[in-house]
C-alpha positions as a Markdown table, in Angstrom:
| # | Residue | x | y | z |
|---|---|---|---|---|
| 1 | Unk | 101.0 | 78.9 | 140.5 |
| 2 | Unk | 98.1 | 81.3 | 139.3 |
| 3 | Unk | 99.0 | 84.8 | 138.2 |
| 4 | Unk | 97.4 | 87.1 | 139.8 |
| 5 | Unk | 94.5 | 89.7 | 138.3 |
| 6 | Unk | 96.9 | 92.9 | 138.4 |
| 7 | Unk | 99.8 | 91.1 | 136.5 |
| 8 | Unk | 97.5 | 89.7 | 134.0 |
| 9 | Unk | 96.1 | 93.0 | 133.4 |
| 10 | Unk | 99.0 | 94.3 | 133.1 |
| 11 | Unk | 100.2 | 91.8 | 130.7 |
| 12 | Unk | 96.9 | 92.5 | 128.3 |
| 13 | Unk | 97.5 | 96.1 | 128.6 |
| 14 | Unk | 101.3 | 95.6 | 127.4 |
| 15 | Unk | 100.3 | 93.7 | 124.9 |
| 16 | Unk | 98.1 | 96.2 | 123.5 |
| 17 | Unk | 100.6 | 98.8 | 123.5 |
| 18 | Unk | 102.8 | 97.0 | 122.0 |
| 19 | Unk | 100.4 | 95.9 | 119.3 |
| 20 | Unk | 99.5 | 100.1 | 119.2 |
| 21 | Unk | 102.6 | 100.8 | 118.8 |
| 22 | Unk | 103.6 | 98.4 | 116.1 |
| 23 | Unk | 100.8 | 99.3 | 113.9 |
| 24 | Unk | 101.8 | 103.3 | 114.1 |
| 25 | Unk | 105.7 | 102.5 | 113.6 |
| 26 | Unk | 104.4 | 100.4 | 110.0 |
| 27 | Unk | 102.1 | 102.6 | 109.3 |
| 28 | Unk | 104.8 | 105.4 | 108.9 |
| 29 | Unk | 107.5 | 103.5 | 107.5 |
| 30 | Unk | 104.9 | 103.0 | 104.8 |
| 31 | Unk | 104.3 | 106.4 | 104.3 |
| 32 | Unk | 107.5 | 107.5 | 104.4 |
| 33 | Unk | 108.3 | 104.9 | 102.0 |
| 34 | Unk | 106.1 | 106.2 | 99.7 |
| 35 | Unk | 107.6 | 109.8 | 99.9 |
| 36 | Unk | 110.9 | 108.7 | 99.2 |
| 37 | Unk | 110.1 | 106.4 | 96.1 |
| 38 | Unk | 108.0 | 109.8 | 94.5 |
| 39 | Unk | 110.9 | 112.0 | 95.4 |
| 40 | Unk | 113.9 | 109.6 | 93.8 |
| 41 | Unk | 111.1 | 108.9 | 90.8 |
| 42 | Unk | 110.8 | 112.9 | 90.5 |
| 43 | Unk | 113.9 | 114.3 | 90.9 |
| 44 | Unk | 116.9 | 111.7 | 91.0 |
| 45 | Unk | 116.2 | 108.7 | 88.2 |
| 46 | Unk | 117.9 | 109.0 | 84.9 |
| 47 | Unk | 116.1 | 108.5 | 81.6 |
| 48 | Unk | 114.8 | 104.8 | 81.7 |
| 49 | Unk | 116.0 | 103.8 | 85.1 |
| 50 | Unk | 113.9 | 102.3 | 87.7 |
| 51 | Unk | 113.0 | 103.8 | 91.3 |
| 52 | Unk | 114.6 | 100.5 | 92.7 |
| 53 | Unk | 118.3 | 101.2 | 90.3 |
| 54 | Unk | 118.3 | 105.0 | 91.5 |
| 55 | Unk | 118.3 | 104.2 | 95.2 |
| 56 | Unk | 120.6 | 101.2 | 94.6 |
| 57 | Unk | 123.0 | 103.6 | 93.1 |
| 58 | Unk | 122.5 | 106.0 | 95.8 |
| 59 | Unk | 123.5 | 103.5 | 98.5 |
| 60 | Unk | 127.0 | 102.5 | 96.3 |
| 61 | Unk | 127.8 | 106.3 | 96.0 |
| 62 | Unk | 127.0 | 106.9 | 99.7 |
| 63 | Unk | 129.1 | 103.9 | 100.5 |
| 64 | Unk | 131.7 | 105.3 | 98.2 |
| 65 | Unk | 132.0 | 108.3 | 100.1 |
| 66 | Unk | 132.0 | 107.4 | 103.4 |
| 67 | Unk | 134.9 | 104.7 | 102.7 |
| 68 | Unk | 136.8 | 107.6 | 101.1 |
| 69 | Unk | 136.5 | 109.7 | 104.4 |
């Protein structure tokens, strides 16, 4: 059975949001991203330790403290 023109347009149009939508919700993880390896690189890495090893030893400690609550 053919669809009719409404419900196709429809369709197109929630594809495009969605599409819209999922380019925004990258496009600020990205950023964000990049704020949070500058501020770990800035202010919390030890001498000679990675971006990567400072937010891996963030996430034990964070663990750590929510298994001692």
């Amino acid at each position: 059975m053919a669809k009719s023109k409404l419900v196709q347009a429809n369709e197109k149009i929630a594809k495009a949001v969605t599409e819209g939508f999922s380019k925004i919700e990258n496009g600020v993880v990205a950023g964000y991203t990049k704020i949070e390896d500058r501020f770990v690189d800035a202010y919390l890495t030890k001498e000679g330790e990675t971006v990567v090893e400072a937010k891996e030893k963030l996430r034990q400690e964070q663990a750590q403290r929510r298994q001692s609550k």
